[in-house]
C-alpha positions as CSV (number, residue, x, y, z in Angstrom):
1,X,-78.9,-14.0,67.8
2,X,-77.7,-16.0,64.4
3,X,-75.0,-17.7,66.7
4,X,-77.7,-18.8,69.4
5,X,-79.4,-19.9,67.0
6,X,-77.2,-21.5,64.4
7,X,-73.5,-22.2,66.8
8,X,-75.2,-25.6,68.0
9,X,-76.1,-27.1,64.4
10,X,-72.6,-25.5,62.8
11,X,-70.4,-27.7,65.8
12,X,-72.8,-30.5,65.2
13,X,-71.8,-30.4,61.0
14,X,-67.9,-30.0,62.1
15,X,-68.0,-33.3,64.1
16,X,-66.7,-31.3,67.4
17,X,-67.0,-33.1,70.8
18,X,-64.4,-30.7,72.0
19,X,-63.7,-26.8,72.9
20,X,-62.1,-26.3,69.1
21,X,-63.0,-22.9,68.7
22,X,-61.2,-21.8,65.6
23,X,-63.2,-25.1,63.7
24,X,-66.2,-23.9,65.3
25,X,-65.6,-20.1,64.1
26,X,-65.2,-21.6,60.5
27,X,-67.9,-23.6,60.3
28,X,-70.4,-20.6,62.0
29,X,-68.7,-18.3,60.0
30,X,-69.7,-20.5,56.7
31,X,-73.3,-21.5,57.8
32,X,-73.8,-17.7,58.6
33,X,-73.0,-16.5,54.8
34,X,-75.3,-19.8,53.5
35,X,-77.7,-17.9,55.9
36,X,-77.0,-14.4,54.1
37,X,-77.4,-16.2,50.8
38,X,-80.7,-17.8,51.1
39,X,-82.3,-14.5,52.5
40,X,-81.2,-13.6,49.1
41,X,-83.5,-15.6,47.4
42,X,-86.5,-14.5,49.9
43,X,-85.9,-11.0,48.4
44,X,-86.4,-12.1,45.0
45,X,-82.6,-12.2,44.3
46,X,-80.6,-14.9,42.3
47,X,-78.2,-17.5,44.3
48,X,-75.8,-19.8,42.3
49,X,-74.9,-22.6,44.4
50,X,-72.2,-25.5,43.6
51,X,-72.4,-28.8,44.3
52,X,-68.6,-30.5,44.3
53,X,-70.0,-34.2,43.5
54,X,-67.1,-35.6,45.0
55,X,-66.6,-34.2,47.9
56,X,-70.6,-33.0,48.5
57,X,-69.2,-29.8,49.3
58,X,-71.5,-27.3,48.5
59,X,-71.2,-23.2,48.2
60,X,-73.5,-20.8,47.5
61,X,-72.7,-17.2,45.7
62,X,-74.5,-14.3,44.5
63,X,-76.4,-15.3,40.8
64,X,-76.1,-13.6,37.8
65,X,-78.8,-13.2,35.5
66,X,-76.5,-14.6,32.7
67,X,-75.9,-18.0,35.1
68,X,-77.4,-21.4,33.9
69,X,-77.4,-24.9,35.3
70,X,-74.0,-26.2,34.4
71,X,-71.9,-29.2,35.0
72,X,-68.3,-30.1,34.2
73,X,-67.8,-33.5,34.9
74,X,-67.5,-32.7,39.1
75,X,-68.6,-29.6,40.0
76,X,-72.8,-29.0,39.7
77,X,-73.9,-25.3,39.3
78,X,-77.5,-24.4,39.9
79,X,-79.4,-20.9,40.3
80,X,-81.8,-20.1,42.3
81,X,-84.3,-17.4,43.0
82,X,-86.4,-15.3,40.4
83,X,-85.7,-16.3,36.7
84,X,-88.1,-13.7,35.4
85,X,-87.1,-9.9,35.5
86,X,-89.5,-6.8,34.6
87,X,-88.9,-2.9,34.9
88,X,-91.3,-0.5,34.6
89,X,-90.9,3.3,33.6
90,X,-92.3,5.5,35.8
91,X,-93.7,5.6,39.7
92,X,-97.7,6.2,39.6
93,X,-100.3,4.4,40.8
94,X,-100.6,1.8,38.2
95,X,-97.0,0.9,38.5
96,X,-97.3,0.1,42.9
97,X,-100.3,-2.4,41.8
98,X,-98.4,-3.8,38.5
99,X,-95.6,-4.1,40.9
100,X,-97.2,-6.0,43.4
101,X,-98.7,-8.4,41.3
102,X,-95.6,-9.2,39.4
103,X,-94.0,-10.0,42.4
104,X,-96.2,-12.6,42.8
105,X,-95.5,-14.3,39.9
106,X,-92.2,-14.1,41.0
107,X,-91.0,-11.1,38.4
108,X,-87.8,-9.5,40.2
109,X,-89.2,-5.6,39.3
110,X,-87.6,-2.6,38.9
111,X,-88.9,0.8,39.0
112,X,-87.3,3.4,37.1
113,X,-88.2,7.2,37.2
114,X,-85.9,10.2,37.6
115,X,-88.5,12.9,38.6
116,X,-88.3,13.8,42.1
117,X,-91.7,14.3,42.8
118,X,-92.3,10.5,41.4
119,X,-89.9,9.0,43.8
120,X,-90.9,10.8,46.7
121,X,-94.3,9.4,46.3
122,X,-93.0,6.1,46.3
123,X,-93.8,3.7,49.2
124,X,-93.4,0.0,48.3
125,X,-90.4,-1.0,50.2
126,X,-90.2,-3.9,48.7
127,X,-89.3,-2.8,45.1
128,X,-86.7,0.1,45.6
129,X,-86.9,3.0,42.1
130,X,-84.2,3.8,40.5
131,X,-83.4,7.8,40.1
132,X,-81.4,7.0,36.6
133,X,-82.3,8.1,33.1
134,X,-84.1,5.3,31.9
135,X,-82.0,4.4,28.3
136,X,-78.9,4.5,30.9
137,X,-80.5,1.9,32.8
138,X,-82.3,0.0,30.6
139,X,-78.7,-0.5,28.7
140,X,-77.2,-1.2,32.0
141,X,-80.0,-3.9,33.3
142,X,-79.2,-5.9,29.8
143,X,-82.2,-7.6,29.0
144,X,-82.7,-10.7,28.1
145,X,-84.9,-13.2,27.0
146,X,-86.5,-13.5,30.5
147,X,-87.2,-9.7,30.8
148,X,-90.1,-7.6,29.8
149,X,-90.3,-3.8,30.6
150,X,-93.6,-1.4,30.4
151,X,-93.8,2.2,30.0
152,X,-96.2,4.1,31.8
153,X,-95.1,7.9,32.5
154,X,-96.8,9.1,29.3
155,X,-94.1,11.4,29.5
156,X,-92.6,10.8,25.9
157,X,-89.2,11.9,26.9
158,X,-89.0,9.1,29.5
159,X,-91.2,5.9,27.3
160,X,-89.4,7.1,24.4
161,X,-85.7,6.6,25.7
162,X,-86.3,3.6,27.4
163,X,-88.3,2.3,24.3
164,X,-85.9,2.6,21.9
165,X,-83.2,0.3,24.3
166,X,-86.0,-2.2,25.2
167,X,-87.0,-2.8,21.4
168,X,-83.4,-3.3,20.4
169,X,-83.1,-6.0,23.1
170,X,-83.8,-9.7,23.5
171,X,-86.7,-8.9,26.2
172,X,-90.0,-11.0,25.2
173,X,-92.2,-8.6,25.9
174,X,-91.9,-4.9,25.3
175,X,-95.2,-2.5,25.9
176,X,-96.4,0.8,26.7
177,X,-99.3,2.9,28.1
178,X,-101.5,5.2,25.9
179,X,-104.0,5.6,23.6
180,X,-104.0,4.0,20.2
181,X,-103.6,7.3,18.6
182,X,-100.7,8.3,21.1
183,X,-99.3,4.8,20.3
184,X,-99.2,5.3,17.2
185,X,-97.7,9.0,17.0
186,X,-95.2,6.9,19.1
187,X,-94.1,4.7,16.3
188,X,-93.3,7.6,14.2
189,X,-91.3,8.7,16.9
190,X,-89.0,6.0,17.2
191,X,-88.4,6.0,13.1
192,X,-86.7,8.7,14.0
193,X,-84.2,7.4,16.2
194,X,-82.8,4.6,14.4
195,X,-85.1,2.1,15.7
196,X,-86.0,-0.8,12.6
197,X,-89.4,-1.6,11.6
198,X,-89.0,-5.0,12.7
199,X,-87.9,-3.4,16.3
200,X,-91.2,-1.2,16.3
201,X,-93.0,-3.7,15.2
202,X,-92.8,-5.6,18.9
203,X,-94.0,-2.6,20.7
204,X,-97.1,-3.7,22.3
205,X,-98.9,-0.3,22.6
206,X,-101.4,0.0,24.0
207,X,-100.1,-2.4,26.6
208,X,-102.6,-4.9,27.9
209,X,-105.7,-7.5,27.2
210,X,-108.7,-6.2,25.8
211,X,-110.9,-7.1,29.3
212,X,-112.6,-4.4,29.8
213,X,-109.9,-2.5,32.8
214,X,-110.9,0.4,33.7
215,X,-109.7,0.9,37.7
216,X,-105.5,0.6,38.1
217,X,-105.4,-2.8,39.8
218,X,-108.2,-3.9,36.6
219,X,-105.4,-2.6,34.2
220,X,-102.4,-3.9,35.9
221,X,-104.0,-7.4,35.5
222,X,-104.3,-6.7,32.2
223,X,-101.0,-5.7,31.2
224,X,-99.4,-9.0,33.3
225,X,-101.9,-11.2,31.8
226,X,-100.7,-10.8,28.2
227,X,-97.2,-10.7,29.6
228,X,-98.4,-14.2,30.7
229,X,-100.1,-14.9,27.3
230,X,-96.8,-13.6,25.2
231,X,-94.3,-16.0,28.1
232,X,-96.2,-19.0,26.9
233,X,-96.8,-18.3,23.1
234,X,-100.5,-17.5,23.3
235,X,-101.9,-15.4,20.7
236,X,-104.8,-13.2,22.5
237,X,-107.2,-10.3,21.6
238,X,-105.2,-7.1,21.9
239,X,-106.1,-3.4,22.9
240,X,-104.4,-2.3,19.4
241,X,-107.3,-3.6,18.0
242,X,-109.8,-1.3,19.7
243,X,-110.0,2.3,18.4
244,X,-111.5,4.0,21.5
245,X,-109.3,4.8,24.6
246,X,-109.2,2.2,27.3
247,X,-107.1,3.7,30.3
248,X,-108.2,6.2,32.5
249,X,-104.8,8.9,32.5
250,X,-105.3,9.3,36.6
251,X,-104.2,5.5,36.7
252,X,-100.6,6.7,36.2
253,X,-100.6,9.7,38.3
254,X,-98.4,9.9,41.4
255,X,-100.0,10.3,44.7
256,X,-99.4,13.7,46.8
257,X,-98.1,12.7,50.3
258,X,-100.6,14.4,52.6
């Protein structure tokens, strides 16, 4: 189907009037893995592509999340694709609609929770979970200044661990499900394991704006909106501030497969 579709235009770019089928082969063969490439970036994955300013040559590869624009006096590197990354701990309810929205603000997300009942629940096909302890993959995953992670398992020995990687990291926004009193017996926690004051002193816990979200999809709003807030340096009213519990524990609970 992808030579039907693309053999006419690749002979076309190759200048061929004739039957030159190993020039043909090439340039299919090239405009195929361009093809490959862009789908890519329709998945929410990074693309690097080069630009040879001489020749106008230009080559597309997979992106890493350390790549930047770059030129050295001839060759043009650009990347392409999702420049935001967030992973959340944990595969309830809230996180499918937190997922979903961040996607459209064109967050690459990743799901992290190792409990098998968790990840047979899960049904967004477009944001695969990862079955990893989450410290292991929160060290692995790197973040960086363009990352933010949320905890939502209320399952200490899962926030906790990936917590204490998050905090030590370069993400911008670092935050975490709960009560204010379970937030705060949270802090202690992390004294504990070697996590600074300054570190503990990013956690946003509870996670969230202070508008009223009660419902999952009225909490995940909350949550990206002072991601949102915190991306573009906007102070904003906090749920830290209330004293009363604002989430409803159900929002985080998986969902038995009838």
């Amino acid at each position: 189907m992808l030579r039907s579709l693309f053999g006419a235009r690749a002979k076309e770019d190759a200048g061929m009037a004739g039957d030159d089928e190993g020039e043909w082969r090439r340039q299919f063969d090239l405009l195929a893995k361009r093809v490959q490439q862009l789908q890519r970036i329709g998945t929410q994955q990074l693309v690097k592509r080069r630009l040879d300013m001489q020749s106008g040559r230009a080559s597309l590869e997979p992106g890493r999340w350390q790549d930047v624009l770059e030129f050295d006096g001839r060759v043009l590197s650009t990347v392409h694709g999702p420049r935001w990354r967030l992973v959340l701990i944990g595969a309830g309810q809230l996180t499918r609609y937190l997922a979903e929205m961040a996607r459209m603000l064109d967050y690459h997300v990743i799901v992290v929770d190792p409990r098998e009942e968790y990840a047979a629940g899960w049904d967004l096909p477009s944001v695969p979970i990862d079955r990893g302890m989450p410290d292991d993959i929160v060290r692995e995953l790197n973040l960086d200044g363009h990352s933010a992670l949320v905890a939502l398992t209320h399952d200490p020995k899962l926030d906790d661990l990936a917590l204490m990687e998050a905090l030590k990291s370069a993400a911008f926004y670092v935050g975490a499900i709960g009560s204010k009193k379970n937030n705060d017996a949270r802090r202690e926690r992390l004294k504990e394991f070697d996590v600074s004051a300054d570190e503990i002193a990013r956690l946003r816990g509870p996670v969230g704006l202070y508008i009223g979200s009660k419902t999952p999809p009225e909490i995940a709003l909350a949550i990206l909106a002072e991601m949102t807030a915190v991306r573009h340096g906007v102070s904003e009213p906090s749920w830290a501030a209330k004293p009363e519990r604002r989430f409803d524990p159900s929002a985080c609970e998986v969902k038995t497969p009838t």
